[in-house]
PAFI-669416 format. One line per field, with one value per residue: x, z, y of N, C-alpha, C in turn; residue in one letter. Coordinates in Angstrom, 2 decimals, padded with zeros to 5 digits. Each point is the difference from the previous one (the first is absolute). Layout:
BEGIN
n_px: c(X; ...)
n_pz: c(Z; ...)
n_py: c(Y; ...)
ca_px: c(X; ...)
ca_pz: c(Z; ...)
ca_py: c(Y; ...)
c_px: c(X; ...)
c_pz: c(Z; ...)
c_py: c(Y; ...)
code: c(A; ...)
This chain:
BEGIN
n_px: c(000.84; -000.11; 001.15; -000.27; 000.64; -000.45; -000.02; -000.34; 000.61; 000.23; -000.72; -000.70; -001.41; -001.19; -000.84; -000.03; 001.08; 000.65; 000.70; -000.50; -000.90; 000.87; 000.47; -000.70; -000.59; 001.58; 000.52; -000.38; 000.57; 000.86; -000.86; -000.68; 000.25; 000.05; 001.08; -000.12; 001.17; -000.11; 000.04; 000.72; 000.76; 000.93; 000.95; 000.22; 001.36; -000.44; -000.29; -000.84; 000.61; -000.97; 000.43; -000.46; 000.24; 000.05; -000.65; 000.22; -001.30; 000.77; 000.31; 000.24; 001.01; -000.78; -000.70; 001.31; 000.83; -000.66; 000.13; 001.75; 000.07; -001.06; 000.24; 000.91; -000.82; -000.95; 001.23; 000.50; -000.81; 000.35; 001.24; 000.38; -001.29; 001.05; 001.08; 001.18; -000.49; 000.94; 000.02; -000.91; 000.85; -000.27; 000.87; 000.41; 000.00; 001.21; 000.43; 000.68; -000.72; -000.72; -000.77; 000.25; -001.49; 000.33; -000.75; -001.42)
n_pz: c(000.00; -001.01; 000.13; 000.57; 000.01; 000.97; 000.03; 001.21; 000.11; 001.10; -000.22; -000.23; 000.78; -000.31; 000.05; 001.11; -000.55; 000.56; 000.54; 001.14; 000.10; -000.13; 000.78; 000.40; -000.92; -000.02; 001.05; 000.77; -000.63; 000.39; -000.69; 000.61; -001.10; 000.30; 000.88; 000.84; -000.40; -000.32; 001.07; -000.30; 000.47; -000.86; 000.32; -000.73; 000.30; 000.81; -000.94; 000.94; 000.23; -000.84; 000.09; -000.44; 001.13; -001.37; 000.26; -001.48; -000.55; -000.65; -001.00; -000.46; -000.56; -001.26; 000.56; 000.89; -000.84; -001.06; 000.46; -000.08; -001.11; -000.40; 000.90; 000.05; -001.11; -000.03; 000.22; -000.33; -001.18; 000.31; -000.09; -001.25; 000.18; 000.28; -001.50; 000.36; -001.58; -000.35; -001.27; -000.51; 000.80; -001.34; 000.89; -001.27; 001.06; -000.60; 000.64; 000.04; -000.13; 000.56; -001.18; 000.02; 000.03; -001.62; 000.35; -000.16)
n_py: c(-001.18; 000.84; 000.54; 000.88; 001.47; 000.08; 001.28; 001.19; 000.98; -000.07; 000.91; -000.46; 000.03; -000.80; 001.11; -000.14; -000.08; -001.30; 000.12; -001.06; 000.78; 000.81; -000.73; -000.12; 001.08; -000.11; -000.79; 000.79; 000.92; -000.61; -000.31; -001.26; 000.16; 001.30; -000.23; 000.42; 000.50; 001.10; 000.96; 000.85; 000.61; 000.63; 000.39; -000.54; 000.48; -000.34; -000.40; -000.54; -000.89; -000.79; -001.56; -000.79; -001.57; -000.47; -001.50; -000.21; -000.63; -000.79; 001.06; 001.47; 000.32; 000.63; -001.12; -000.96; 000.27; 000.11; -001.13; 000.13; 000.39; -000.25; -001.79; 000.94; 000.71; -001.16; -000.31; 000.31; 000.16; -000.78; -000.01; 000.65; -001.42; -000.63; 000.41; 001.03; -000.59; 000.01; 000.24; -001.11; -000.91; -001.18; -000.84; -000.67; -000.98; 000.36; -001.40; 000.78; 000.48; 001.30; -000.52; 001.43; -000.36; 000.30; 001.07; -000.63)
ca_px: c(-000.84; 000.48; 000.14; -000.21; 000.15; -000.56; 000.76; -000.48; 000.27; -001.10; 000.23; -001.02; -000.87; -001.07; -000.75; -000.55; 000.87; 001.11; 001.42; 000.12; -001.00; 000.59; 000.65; -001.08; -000.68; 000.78; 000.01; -001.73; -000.29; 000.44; -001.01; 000.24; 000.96; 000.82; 001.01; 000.52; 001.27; 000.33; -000.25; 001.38; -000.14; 001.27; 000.18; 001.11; -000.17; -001.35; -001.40; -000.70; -000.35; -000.90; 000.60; -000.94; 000.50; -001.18; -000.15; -001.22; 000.28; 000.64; -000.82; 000.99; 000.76; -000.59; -001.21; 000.43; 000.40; -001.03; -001.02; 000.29; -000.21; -000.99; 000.05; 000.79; -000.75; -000.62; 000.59; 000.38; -001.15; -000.80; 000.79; -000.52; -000.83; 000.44; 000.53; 000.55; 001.30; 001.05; -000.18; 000.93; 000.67; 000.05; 001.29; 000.07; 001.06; 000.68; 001.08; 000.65; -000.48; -000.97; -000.29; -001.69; -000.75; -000.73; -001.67; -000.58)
ca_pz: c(000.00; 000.20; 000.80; -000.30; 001.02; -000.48; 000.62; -000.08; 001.17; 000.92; 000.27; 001.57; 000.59; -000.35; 001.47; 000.94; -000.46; 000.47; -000.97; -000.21; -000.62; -001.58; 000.03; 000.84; -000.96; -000.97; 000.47; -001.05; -001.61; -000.76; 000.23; -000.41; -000.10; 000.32; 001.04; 001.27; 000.31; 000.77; -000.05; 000.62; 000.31; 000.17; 000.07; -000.87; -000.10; 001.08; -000.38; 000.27; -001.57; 000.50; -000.72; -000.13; -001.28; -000.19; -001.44; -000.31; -000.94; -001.01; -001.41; -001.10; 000.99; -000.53; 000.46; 001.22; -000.01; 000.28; 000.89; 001.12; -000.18; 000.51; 001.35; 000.06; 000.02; 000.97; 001.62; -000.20; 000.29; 001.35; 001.06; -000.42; 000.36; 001.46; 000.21; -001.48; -000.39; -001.12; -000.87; 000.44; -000.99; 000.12; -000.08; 000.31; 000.17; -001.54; 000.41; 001.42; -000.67; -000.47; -001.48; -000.87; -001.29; -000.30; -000.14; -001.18)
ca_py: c(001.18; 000.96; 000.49; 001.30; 000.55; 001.72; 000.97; 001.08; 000.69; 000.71; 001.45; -000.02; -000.90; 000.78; 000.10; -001.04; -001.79; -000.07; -000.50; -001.55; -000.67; -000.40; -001.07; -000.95; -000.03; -000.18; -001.31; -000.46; 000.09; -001.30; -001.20; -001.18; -001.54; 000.34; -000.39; 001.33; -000.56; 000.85; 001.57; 000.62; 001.03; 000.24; 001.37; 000.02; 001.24; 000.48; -000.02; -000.81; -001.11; -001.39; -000.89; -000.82; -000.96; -001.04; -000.84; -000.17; -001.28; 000.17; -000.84; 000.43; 002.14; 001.39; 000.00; 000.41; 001.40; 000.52; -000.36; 000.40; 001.76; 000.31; -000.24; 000.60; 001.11; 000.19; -000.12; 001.67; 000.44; -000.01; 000.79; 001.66; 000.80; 000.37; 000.97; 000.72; -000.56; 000.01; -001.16; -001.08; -000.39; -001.32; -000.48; -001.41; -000.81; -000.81; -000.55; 000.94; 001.87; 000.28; 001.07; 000.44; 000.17; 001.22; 000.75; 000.22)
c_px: c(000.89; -000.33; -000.11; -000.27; -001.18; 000.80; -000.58; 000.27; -001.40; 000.38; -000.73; -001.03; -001.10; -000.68; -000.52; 000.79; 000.98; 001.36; -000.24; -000.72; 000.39; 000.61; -001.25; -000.67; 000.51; -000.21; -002.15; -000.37; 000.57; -001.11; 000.31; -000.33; 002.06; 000.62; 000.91; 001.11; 000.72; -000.54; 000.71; -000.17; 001.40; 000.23; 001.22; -000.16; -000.74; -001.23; -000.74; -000.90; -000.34; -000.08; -001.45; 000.97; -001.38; 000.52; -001.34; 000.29; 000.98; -000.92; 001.22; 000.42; -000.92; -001.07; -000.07; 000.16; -001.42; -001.36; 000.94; -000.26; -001.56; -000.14; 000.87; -000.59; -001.03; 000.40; 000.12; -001.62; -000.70; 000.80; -000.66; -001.04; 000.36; 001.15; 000.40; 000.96; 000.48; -000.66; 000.82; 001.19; 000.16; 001.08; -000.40; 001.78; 000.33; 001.33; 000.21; -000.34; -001.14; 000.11; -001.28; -000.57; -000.27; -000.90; -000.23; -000.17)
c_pz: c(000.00; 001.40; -000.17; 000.90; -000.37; 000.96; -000.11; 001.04; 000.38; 000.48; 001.59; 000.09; -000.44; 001.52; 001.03; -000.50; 001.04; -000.85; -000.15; -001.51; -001.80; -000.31; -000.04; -001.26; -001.20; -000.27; -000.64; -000.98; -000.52; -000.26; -001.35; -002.12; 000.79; 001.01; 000.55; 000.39; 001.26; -000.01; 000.79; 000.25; -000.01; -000.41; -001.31; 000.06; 001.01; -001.02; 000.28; -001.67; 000.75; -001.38; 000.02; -001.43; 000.12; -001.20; -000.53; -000.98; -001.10; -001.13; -001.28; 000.80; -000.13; 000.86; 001.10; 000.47; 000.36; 001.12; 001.31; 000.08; 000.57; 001.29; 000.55; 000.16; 001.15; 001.47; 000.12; 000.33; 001.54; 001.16; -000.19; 001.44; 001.78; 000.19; -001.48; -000.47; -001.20; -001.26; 000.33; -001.13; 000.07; -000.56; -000.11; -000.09; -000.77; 000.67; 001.36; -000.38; 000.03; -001.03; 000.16; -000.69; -000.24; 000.27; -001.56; -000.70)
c_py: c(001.24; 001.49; 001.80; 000.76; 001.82; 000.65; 001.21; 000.73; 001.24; 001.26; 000.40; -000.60; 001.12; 000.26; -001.16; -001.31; 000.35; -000.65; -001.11; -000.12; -000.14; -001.34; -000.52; 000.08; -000.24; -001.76; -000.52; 000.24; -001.22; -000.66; -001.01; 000.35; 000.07; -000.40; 001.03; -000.90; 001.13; 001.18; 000.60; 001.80; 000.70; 001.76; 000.80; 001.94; 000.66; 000.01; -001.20; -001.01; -000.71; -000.62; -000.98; -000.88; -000.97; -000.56; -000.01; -001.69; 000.16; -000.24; 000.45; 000.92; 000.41; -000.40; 000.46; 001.69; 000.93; -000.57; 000.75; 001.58; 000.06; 000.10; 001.00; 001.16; -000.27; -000.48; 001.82; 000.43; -000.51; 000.28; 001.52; 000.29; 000.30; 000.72; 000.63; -000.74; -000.05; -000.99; -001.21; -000.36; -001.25; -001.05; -001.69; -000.65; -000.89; -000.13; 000.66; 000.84; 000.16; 001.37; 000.47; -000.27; 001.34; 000.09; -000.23; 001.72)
code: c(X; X; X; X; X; X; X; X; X; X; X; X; X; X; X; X; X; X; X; X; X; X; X; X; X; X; X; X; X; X; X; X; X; X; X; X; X; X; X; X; X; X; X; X; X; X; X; X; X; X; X; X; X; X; X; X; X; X; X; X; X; X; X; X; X; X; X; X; X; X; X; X; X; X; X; X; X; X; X; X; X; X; X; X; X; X; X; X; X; X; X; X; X; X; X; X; X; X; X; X; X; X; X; X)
């Protein structure tokens, strides 16, 4: 199963959210056919990023690619609604590396 990472850094918290709660909503947007491998929280630079890795089924790249771009958009979109955040950006794992997929 391939493997894939989103990424979006957070500017701040929308009214009445607490900090936990981005993780927490990051980690539930995963939903099933999908697999929540991790959700991370790291500071590169002092800018607060939140990492969401997931697999999804294997079928071709191009399919993959884009079933991960969407899932991707909408992990992002449902964090958005508990805080401010950055476009995402979506990374799949090819050997020791993670590569971008372009944006359509």
């Amino acid at each position: 199963m391939p493997s894939f990472r989103v990424q979006f850094q957070v500017s701040g918290l929308r009214p009445g959210h607490r900090p936990d709660e981005v993780l927490e909503v990051a980690r539930a947007a995963v939903v099933a056919p999908l697999h929540c491998d991790d959700v991370r929280l790291d500071m590169p630079a002092g800018v607060p990023t939140v990492t969401v890795r997931f697999t999804i089924a294997g079928s071709h790249d191009a399919d993959e690619d884009a079933r991960a771009r969407r899932h991707g958009a909408q992990i992002t979109h449902q964090v958005s609604q508990v805080a401010v955040v950055s476009p995402p950006r979506v990374l799949r794992r090819r050997g020791g590396s993670w590569l971008p997929i372009p944006a359509l």
